[in-house]
N, C-alpha and C positions, 0 to 999 in steps of 0.2 A: 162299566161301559160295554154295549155288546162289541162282540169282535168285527173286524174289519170286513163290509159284503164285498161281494166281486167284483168286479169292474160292471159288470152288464147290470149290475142292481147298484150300485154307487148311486147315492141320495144327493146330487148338487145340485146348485138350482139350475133352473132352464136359460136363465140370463148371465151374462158374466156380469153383469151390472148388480143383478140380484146378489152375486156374490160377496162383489164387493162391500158393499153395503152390510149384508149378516158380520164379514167379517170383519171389520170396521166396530161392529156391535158384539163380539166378540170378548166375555170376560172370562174365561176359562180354558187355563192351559192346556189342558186335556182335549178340547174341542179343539183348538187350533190344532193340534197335534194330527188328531183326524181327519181335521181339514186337507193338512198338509200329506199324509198316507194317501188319502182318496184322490188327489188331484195327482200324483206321483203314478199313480196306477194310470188314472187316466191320460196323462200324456203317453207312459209308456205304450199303451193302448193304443192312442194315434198316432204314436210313431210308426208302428208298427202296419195301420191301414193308411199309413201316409199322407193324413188327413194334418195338413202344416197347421190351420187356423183351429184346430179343438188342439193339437197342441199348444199350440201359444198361448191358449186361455189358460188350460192346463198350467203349467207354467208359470206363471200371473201369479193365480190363486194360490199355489204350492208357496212361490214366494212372499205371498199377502197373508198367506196363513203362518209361515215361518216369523216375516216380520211381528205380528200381531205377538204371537208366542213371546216373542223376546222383548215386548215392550212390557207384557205384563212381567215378566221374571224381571225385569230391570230395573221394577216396583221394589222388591226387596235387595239389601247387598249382600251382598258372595257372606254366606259363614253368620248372616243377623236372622235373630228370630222377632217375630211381634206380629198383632194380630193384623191385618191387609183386609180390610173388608171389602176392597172393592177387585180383590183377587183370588180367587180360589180353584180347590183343586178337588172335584167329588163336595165333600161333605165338608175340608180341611180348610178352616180360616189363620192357622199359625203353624209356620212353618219356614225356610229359610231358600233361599234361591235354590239350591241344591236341591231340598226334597220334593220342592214343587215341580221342577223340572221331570226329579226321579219318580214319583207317582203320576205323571204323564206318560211314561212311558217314552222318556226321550232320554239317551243316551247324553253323557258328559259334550261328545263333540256336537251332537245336536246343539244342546243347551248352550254352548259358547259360539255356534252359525246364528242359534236366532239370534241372540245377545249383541254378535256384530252387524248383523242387517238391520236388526232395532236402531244401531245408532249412526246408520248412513245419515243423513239430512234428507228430509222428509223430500224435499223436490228431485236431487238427485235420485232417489228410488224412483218416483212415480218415473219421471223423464226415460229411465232405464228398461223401467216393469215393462211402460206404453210401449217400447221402440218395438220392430220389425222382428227384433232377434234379443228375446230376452235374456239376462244374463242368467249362466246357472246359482245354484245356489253359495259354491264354492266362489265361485267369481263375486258375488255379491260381499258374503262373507268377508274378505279380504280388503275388501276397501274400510269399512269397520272396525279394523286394527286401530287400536289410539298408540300412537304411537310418539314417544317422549321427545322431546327437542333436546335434541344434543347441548349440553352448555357452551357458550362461544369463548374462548380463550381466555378473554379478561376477565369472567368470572372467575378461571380457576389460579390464574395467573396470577391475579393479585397485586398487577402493576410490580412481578418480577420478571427478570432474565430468564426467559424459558431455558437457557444450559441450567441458570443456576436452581432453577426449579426444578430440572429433573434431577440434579445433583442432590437436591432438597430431599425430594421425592426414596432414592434408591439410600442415602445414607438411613432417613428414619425406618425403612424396609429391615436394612442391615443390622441396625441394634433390635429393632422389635425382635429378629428371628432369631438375632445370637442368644438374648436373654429368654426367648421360648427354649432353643435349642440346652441353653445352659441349664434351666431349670426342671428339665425331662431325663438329663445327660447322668444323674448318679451320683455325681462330683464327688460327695462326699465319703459315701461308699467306696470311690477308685481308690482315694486320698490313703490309704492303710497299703496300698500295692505298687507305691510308686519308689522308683531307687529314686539315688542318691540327684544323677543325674537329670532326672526329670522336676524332680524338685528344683534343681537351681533354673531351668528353664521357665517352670510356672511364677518362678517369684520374680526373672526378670520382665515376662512379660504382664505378671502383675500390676507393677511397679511402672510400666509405661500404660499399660488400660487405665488406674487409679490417675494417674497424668492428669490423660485427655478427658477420664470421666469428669474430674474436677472442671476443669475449661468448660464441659458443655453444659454441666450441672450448674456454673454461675453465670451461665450467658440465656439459659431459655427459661 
């Protein structure tokens, strides 16, 4: 890919409509990519001669080009390889989310802004891209989070007493870590270095664990 031109030779179309349109028709990460460098320039550009409406387009496209980017990478899943023919990157038809992104020349956090502007809903973007004051990319980004639903109570509940469930909760916490703690602890090794004393202590609190292990070993 040749390197990025200037702002004053930047190759976009004359229309923002034309734009939209190429990049709509858009199957190459790579190109998005440039899409999205070239229109970045150019807004900064009209921020700069204060020119609000080549910004906005600006703007638009960075974000139609961003989006477009993450819809092809969202083609393949995080960490899978196989061949994508209707995806590519240069010359490469197999490849994994990851490398396609990375032979774009797009950075990790790039690859995860297109990924979540790719999965806004197609009318909320447009509604947003169109308005007066387009959102930035970080803004967009953000709404694209999927984000898990909390389980409601009686999922985890289980049709118990939430006291006796947290009770539940901290006692099986309590033996997993004693019996991690115990089997880390040397035990046997100390066992040759203990008086008299310590001994009669270990076998009476033996002798009450052995108990209770019994009780909970024939009830679960």
């Amino acid at each position: 890919m040749n390197a990025l031109a200037p702002i004053s030779a930047a190759q976009l179309p004359r229309t923002y409509e034309a734009a939209r349109i190429a990049l709509a028709e858009c199957s190459e990460v790579d190109e998005c990519k440039e899409w999205a460098d070239k229109a970045a320039a150019l807004a900064s550009y009209a921020r700069q001669a204060e020119d609000d409406q080549l910004e906005r387009m600006a703007q638009r496209i960075r974000a139609r080009a961003t989006r477009r980017a993450g819809e092809l990478l969202k083609q393949i899943e995080p960490g899978k390889t196989g061949p994508k023919t209707e995806l590519g990157v240069g010359d490469h038809t197999q490849f994994n989310r990851e490398d396609a992104a990375r032979d774009a020349g797009m950075s990790k956090h790039q690859q995860v802004q297109a990924v979540r502007i790719a999965s806004i809903p197609e009318d909320d973007f447009e509604a947003q891209v169109e308005s007066q004051k387009p959102p930035t990319l970080t803004q967009l980004a953000s709404q694209g989070i999927q984000r898990r639903e909390a389980p409601k109570p009686e999922q985890w509940l289980q049709g118990r007493d939430p006291k006796m469930f947290s009770r539940a909760l901290h006692f099986t916490a309590m033996v997993t870590e004693y019996a991690a703690d115990l089997a880390k602890s040397g035990a046997v090794e100390t066992l040759p270095h203990l008086d008299e004393g310590q001994r009669l202590k270990l076998r009476n609190a033996l002798r009450q664990i052995d108990g209770i292990h019994d009780q909970i070993a024939t009830r679960i």
